[in-house]
C-alpha positions in Angstrom: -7.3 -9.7 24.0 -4.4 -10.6 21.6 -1.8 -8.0 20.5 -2.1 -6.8 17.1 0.8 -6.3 15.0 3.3 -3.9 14.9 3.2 -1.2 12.3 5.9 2.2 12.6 4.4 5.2 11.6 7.2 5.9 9.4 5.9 2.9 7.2 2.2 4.0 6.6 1.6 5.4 3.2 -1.3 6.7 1.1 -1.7 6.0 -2.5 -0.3 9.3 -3.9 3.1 8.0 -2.2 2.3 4.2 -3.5 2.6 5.8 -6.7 5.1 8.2 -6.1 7.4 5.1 -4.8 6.2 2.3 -7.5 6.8 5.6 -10.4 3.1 5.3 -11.6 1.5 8.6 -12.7 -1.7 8.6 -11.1 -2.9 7.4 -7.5 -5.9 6.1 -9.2 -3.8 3.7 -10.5 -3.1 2.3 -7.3 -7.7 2.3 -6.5 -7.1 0.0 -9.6 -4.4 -2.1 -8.1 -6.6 -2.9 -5.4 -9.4 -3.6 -7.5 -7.7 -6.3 -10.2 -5.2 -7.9 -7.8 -6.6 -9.7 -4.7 -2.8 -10.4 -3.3 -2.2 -6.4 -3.0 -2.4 -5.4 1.1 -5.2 -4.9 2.4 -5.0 -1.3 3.9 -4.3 -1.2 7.9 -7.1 1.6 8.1 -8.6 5.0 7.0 -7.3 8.5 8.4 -10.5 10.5 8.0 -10.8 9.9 4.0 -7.5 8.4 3.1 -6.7 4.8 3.1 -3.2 4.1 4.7 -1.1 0.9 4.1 2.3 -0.7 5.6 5.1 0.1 2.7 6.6 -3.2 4.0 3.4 -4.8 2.6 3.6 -2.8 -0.6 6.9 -3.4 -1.3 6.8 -6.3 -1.4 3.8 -7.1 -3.8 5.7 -5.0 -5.9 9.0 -6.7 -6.3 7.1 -9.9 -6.5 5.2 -8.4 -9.3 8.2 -7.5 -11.2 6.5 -3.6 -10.4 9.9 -2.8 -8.3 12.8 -4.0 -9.1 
């Protein structure tokens, strides 16, 4: 079986911190994010309820989305 890749724990955020980080007021925005642009991250996973991404990832959809500078 092939290795996956390598994710630090450090990196993994919800979408209350997406927001938080990106300066958007809801974390619903980020559900809509998700939604509307097929190019935003696929989340790595679930932790119980919550969906978890790379920041990495995030970040940079963002700055290539003029959403970061």
């Amino acid at each position: 079986m092939g290795r996956g890749r390598q994710v630090y724990v450090d990196d993994l955020v919800d979408a209350s911190t997406i927001a938080d980080r990106l300066g958007i007021a809801h974390r619903e925005t980020v559900s809509n994010f998700v939604k509307r642009y097929p190019e935003f991250p696929e989340a790595l996973g679930m932790w119980g309820r919550t969906r978890l991404w790379n920041w990495p990832d995030v970040e940079s959809w963002a700055r290539a989305t003029g959403r970061l500078p």
